[in-house]
Backbone as a chain_set.jsonl record, in Angstrom:
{"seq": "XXXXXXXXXXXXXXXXXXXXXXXXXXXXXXXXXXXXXXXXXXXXXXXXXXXXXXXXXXXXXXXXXXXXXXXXXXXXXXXXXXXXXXXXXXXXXXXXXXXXXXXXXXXXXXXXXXXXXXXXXXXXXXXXXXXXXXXXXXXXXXXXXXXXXXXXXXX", "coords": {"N": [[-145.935, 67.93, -2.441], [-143.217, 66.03, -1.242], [-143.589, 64.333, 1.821], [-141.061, 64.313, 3.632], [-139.808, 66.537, 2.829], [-141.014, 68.888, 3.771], [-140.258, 70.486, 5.737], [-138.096, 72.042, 4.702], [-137.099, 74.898, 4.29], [-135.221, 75.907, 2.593], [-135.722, 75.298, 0.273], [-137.313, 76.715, -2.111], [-135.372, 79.35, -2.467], [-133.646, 77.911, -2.936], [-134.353, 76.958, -5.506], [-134.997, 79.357, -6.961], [-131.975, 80.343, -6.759], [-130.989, 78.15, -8.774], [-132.417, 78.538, -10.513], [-131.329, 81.155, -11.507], [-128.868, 80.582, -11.97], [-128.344, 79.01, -14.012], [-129.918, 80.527, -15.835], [-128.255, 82.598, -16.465], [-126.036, 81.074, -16.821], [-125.807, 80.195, -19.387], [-126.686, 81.841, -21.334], [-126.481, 84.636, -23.877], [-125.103, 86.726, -23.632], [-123.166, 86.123, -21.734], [-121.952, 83.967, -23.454], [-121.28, 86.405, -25.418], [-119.225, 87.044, -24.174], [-117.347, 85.491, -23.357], [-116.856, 84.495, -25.936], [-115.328, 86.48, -26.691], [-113.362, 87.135, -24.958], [-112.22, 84.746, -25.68], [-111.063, 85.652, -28.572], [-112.691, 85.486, -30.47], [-114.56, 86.088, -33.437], [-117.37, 85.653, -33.958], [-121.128, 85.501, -34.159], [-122.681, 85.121, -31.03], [-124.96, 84.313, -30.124], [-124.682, 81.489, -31.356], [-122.908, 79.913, -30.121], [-123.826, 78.419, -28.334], [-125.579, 76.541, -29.817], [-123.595, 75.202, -31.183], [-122.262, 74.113, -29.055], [-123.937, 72.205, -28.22], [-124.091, 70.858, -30.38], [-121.862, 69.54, -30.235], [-122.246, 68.42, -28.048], [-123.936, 65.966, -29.104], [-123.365, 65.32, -31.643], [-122.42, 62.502, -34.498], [-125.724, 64.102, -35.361], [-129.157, 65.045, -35.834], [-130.853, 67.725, -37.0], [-133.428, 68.357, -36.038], [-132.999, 67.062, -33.357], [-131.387, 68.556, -32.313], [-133.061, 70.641, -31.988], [-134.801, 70.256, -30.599], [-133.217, 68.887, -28.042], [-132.377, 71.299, -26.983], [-134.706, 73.266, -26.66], [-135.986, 74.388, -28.849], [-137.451, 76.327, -31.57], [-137.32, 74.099, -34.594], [-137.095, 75.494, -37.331], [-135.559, 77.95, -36.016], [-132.906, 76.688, -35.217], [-132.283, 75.395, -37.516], [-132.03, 78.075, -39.329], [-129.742, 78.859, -38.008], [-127.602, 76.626, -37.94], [-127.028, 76.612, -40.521], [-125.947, 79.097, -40.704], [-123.694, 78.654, -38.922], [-122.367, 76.377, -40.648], [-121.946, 77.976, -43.15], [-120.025, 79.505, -41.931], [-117.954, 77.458, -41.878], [-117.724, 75.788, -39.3], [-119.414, 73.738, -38.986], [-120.361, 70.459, -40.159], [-122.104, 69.102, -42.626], [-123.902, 65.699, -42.772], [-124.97, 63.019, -45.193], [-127.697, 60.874, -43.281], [-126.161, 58.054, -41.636], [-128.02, 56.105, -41.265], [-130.342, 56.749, -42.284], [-130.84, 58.328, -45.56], [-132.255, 60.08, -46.466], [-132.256, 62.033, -44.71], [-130.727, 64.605, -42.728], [-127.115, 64.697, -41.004], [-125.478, 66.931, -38.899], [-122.298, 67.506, -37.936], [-119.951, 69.236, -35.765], [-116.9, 70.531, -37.519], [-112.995, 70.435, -37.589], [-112.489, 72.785, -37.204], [-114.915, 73.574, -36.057], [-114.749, 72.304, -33.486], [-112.404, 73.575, -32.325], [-113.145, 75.897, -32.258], [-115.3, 76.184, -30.137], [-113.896, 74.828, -28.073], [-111.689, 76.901, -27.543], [-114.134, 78.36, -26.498], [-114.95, 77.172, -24.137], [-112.546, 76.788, -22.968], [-112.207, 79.581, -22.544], [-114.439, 79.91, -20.804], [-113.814, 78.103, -18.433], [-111.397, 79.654, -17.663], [-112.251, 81.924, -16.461], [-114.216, 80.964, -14.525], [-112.449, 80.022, -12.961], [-111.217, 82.8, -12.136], [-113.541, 83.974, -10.502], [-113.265, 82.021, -8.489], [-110.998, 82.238, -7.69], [-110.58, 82.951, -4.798], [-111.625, 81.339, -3.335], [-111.705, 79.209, -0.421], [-109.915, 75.885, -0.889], [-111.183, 74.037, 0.173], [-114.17, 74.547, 0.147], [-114.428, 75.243, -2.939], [-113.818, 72.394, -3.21], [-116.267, 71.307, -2.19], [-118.189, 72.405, -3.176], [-118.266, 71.568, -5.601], [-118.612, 68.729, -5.013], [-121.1, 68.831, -4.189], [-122.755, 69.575, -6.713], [-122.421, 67.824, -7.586], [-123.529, 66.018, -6.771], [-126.616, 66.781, -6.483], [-126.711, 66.943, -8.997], [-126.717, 64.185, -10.422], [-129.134, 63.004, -8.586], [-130.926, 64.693, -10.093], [-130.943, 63.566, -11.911], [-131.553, 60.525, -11.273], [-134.089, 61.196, -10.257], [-135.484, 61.968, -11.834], [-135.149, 60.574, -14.685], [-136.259, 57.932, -17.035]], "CA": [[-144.559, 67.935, -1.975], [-142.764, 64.93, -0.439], [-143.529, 64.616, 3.172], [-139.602, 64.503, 4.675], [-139.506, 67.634, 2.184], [-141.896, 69.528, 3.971], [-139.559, 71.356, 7.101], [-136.819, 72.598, 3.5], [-137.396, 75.965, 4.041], [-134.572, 76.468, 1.868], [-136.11, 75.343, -1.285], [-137.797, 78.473, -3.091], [-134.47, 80.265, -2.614], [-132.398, 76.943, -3.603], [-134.871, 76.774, -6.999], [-134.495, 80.654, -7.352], [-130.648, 79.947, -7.106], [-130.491, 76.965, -10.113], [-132.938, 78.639, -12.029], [-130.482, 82.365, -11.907], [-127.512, 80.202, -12.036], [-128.684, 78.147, -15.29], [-130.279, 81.605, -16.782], [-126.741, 83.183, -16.465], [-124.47, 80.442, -17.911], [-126.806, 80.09, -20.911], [-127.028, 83.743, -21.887], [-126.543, 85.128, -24.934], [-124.277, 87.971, -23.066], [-122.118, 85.546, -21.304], [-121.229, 83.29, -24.412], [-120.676, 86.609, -26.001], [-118.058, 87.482, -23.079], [-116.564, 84.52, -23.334], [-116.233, 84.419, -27.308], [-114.891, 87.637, -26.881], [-112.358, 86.885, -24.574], [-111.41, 83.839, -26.688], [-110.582, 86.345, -29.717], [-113.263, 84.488, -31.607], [-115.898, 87.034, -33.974], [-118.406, 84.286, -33.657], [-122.219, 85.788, -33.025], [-122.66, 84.774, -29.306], [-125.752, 82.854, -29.957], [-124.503, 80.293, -31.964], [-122.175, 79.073, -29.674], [-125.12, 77.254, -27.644], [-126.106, 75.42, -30.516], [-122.42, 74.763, -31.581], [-122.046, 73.273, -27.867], [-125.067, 71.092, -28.331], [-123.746, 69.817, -31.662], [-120.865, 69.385, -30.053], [-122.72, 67.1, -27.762], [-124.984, 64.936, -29.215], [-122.49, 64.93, -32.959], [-123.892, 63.254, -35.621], [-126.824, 64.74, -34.83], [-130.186, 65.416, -36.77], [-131.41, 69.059, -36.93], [-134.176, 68.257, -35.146], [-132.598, 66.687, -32.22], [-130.586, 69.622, -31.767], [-133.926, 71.926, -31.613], [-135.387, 69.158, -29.092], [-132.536, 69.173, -26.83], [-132.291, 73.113, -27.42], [-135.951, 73.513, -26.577], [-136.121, 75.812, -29.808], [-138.13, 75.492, -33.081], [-136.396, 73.325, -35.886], [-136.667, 76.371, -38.469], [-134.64, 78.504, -35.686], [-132.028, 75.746, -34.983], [-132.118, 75.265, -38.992], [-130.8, 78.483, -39.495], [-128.261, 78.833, -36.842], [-126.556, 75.516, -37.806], [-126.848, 76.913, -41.734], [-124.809, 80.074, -40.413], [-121.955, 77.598, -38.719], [-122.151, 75.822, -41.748], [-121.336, 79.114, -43.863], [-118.452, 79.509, -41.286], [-117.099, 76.342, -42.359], [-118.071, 75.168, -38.076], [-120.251, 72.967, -38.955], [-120.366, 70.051, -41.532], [-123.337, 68.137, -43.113], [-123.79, 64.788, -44.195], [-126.204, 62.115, -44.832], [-128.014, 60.415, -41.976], [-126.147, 56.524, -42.384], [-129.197, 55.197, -40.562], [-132.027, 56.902, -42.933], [-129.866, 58.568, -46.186], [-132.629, 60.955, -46.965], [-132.101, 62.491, -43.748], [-129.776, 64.352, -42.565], [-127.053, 64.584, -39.422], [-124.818, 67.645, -38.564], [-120.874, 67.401, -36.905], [-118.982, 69.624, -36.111], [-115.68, 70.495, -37.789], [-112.0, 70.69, -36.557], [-112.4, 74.56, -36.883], [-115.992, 74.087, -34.897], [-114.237, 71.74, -32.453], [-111.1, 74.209, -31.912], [-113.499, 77.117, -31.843], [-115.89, 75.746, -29.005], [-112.416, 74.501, -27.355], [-111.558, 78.094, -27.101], [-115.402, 79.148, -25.599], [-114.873, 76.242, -23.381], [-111.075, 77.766, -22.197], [-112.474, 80.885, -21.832], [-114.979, 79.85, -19.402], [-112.918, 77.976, -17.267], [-110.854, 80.729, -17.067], [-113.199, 83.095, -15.832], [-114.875, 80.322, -13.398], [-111.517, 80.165, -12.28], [-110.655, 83.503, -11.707], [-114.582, 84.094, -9.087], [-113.401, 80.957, -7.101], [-109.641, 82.244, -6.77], [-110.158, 83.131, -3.462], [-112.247, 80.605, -2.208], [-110.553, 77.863, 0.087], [-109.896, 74.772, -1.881], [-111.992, 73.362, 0.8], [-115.151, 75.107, -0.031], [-114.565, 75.053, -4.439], [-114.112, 71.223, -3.527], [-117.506, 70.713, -1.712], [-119.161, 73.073, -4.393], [-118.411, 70.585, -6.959], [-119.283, 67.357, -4.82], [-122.518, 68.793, -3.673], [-123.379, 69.729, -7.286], [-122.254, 66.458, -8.667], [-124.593, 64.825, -5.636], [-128.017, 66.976, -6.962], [-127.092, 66.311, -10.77], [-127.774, 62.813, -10.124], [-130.872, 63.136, -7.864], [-131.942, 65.093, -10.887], [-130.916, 62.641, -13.207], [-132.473, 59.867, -11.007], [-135.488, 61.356, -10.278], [-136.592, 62.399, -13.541], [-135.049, 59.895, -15.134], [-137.641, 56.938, -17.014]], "C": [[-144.324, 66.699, -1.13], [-142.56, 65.294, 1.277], [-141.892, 64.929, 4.4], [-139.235, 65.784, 3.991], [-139.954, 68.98, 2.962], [-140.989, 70.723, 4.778], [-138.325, 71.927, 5.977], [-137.157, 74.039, 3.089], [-136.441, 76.446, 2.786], [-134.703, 76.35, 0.536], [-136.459, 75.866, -2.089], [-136.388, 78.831, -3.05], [-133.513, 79.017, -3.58], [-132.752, 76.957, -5.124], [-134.637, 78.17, -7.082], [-132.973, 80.823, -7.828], [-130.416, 79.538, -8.804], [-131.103, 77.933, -11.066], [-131.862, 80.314, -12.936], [-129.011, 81.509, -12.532], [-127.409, 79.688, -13.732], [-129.02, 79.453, -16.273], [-128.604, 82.607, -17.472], [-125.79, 82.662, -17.287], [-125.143, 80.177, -19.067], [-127.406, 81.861, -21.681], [-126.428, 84.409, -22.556], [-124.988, 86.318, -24.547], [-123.265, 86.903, -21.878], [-121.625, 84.782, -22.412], [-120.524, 84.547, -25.49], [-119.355, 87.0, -25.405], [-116.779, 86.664, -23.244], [-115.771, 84.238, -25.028], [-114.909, 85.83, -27.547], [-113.473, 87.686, -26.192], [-111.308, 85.274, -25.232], [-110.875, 84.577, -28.014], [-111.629, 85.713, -30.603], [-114.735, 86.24, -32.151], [-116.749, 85.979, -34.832], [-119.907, 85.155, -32.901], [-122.468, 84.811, -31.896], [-124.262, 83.59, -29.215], [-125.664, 81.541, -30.332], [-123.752, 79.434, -31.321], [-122.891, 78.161, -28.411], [-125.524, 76.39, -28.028], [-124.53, 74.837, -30.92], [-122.712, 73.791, -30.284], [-123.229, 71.82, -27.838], [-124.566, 70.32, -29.449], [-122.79, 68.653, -31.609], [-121.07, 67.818, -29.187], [-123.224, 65.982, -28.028], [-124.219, 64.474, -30.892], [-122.551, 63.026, -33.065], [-124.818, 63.357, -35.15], [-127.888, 64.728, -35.88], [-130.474, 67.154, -35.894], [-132.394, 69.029, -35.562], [-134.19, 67.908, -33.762], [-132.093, 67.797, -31.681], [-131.594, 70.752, -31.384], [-134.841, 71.251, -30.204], [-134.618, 69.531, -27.964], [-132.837, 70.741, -26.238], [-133.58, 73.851, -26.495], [-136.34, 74.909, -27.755], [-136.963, 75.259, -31.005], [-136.966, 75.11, -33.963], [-136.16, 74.517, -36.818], [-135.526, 77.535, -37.455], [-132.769, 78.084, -35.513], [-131.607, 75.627, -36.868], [-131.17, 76.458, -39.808], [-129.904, 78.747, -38.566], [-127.109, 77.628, -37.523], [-126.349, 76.058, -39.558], [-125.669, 77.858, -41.274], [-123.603, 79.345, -39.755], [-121.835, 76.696, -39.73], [-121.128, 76.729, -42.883], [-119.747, 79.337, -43.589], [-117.616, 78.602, -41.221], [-116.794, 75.683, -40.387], [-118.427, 74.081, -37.914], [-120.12, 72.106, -39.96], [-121.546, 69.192, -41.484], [-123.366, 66.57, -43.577], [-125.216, 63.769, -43.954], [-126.813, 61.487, -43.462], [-126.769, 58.591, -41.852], [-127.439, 55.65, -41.534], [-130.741, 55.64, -41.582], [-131.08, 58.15, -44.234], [-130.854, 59.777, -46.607], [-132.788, 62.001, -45.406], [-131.131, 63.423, -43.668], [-128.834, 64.737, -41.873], [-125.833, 65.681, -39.6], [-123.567, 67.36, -37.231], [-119.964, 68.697, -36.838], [-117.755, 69.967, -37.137], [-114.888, 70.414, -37.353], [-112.328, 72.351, -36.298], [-113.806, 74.551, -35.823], [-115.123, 73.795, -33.803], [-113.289, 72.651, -31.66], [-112.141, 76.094, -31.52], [-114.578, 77.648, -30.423], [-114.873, 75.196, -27.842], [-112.354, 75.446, -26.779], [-112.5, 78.997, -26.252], [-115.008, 78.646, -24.54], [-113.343, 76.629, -22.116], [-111.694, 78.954, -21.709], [-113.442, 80.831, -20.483], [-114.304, 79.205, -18.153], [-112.501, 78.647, -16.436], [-111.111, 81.569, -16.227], [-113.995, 82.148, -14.492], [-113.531, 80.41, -12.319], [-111.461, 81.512, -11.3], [-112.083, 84.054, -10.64], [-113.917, 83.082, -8.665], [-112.087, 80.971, -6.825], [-109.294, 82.081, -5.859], [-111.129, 82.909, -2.578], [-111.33, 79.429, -1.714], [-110.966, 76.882, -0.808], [-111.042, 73.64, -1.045], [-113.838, 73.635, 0.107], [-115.112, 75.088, -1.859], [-115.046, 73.148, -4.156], [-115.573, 70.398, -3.058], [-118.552, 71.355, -2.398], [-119.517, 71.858, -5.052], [-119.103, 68.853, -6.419], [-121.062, 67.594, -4.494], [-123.657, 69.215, -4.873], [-123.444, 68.664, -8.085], [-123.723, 65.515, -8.434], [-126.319, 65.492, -6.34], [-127.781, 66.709, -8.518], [-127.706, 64.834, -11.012], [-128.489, 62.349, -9.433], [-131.269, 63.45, -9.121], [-132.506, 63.777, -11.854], [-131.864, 61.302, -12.621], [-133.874, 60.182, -10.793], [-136.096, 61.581, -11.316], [-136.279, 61.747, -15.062], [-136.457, 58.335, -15.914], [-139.092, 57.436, -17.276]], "O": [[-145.203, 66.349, -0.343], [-141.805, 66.09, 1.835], [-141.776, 65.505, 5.482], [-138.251, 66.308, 4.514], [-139.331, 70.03, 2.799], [-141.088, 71.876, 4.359], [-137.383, 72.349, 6.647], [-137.428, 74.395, 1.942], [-136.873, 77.313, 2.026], [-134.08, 77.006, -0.299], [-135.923, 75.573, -3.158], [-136.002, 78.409, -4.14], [-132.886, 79.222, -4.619], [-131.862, 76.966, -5.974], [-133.474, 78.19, -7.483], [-132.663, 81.285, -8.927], [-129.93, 80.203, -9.719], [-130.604, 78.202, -12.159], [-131.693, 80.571, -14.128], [-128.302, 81.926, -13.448], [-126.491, 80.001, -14.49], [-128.491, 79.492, -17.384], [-128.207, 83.019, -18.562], [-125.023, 83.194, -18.09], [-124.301, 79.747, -19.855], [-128.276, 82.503, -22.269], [-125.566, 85.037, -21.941], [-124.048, 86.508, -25.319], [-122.588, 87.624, -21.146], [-120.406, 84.949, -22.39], [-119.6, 84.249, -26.246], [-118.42, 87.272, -26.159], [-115.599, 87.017, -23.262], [-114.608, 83.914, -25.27], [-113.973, 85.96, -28.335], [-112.521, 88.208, -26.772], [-110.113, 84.988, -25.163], [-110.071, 83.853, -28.601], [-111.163, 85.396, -31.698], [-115.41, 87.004, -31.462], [-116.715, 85.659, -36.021], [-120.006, 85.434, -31.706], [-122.387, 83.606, -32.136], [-124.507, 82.576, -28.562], [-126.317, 80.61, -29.863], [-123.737, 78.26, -31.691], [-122.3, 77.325, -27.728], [-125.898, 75.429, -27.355], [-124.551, 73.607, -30.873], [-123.356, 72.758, -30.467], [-123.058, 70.677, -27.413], [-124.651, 69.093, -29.401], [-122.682, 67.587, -32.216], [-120.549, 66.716, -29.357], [-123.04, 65.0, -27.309], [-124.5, 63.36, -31.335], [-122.682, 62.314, -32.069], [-124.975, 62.563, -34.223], [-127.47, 64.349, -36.974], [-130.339, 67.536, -34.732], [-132.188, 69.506, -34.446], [-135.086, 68.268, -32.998], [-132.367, 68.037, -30.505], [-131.245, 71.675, -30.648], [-135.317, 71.759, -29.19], [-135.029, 70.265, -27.064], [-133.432, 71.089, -25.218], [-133.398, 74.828, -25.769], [-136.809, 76.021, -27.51], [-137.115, 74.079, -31.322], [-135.887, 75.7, -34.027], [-134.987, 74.64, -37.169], [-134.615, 78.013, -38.131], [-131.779, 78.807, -35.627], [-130.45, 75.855, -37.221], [-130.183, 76.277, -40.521], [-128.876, 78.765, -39.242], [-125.898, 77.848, -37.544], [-125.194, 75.804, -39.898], [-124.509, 77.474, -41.431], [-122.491, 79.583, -40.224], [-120.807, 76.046, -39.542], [-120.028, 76.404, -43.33], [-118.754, 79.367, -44.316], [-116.562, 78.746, -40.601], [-115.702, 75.158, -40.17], [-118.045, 73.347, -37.004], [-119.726, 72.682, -40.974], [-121.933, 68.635, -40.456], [-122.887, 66.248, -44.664], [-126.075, 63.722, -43.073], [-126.141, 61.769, -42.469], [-127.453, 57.95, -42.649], [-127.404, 54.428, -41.39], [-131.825, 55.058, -41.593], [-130.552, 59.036, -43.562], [-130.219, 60.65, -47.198], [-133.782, 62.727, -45.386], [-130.358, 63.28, -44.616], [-129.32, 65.822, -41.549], [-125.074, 65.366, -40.516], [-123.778, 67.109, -36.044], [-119.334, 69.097, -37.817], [-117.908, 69.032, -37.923], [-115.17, 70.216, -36.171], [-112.358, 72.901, -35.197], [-113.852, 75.359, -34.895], [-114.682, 74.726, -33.127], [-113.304, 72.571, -30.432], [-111.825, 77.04, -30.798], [-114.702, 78.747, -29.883], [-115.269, 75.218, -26.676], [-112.754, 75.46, -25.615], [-112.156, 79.955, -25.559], [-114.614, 79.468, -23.713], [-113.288, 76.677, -20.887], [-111.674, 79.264, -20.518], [-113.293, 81.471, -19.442], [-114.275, 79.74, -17.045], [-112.696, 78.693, -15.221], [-110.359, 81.962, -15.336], [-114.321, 82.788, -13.493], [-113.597, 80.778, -11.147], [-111.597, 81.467, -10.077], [-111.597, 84.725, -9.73], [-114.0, 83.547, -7.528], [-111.629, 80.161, -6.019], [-108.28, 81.466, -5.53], [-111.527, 83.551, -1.606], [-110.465, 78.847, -2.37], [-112.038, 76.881, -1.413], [-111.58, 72.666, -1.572], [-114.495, 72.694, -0.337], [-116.267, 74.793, -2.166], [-116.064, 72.613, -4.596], [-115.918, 69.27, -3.41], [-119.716, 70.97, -2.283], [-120.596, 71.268, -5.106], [-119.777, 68.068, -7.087], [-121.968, 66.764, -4.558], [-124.865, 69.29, -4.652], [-124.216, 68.478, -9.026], [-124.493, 64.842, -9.119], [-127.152, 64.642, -6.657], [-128.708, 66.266, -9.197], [-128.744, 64.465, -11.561], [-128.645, 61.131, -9.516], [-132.037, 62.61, -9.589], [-133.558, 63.287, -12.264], [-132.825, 60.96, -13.31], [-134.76, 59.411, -11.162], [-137.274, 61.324, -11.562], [-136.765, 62.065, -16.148], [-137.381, 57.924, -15.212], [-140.033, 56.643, -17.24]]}, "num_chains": 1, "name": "protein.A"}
C-alpha cells in the first residue's frame, strides 16, 4: 500500500462501496427493470452486450467478449440473438475481410436509447431529493476517481 495511503481508513468500505455499486448497475435484474420500464421485451442480458456494441461499434466478436470479460462462444451467441432481432447487424471486417465486425442497428440504437432513458429516469427519480449541491459534488468527485483510475492503471 502507498505510504500517504496508509492513515485511509475509509478504503475497505470505499472498495466495498464501487465494487456493490458496479455489481448493481451491471445486473441482469436491473437492465431487466429498466427494459421493462422502457416497454422493450428484450431478454435483460443482452442489453449489456448491446451497450458494449454500442460502444466500441464496428466491433469484432471477440473484442466485445474481451471488453465483456466473457467467453467469445457466450458473446457469440448473444450478439447472434440481437442479430435475429434485427439489433444487431454484421458485416465484413474492412481491415481483414475474412473477419468479421458487428454494429448496431437504428432499431439497436433506438432500443438501447430507450434502456439508456430509462435509467436516467430512475437515477433521477433516488437523487430527487438530494440538494443540487450534494448530486453536483457526487458527479465531480466521481468524475475526479474515474481519472485516477484511468491514470493509474493506465499504460
Amino acid at each position: 500500500m502507498c505510504e500517504p495511503c496508509n492513515h485511509l481508513e475509509v478504503l475497505p468500505e470505499l472498495s466495498q462501496l464501487l465494487t456493490s455499486i458496479a455489481r448493481q448497475t451491471h445486473s441482469p435484474r436491473l437492465y431487466g427493470e429498466m427494459g421493462a420500464r422502457a416497454g422493450l421485451d428484450v431478454r435483460p442480458h443482452l442489453f449489456g452486450t448491446l451497450a458494449r456494441i454500442r460502444d466500441l461499434q464496428p466491433v469484432r466478436i471477440t473484442d466485445v467478449a474481451e471488453v465483456m470479460d466473457s467467453e467469445r462462444s457466450t458473446i457469440s451467441r448473444q450478439i447472434t440473438e440481437l442479430t435475429s432481432l434485427g439489433l444487431v447487424g454484421r458485416a465484413a471486417d474492412p481491415s481483414d475481410g475474412r473477419a468479421v465486425v458487428v454494429s448496431l442497428t437504428p432499431e439497436g440504437e433506438s432500443v438501447i436509447g430507450r434502456v439508456y432513458d430509462a435509467w436516467h429516469e430512475a437515477l433521477g427519480e433516488m437523487l430527487a431529493n438530494w440538494p443540487e449541491r450534494d448530486r453536483d459534488r457526487l458527479v465531480a468527485l466521481l468524475r475526479r476517481l474515474d481519472g485516477a483510475l484511468g491514470d493509474h492503471f493506465s499504460g
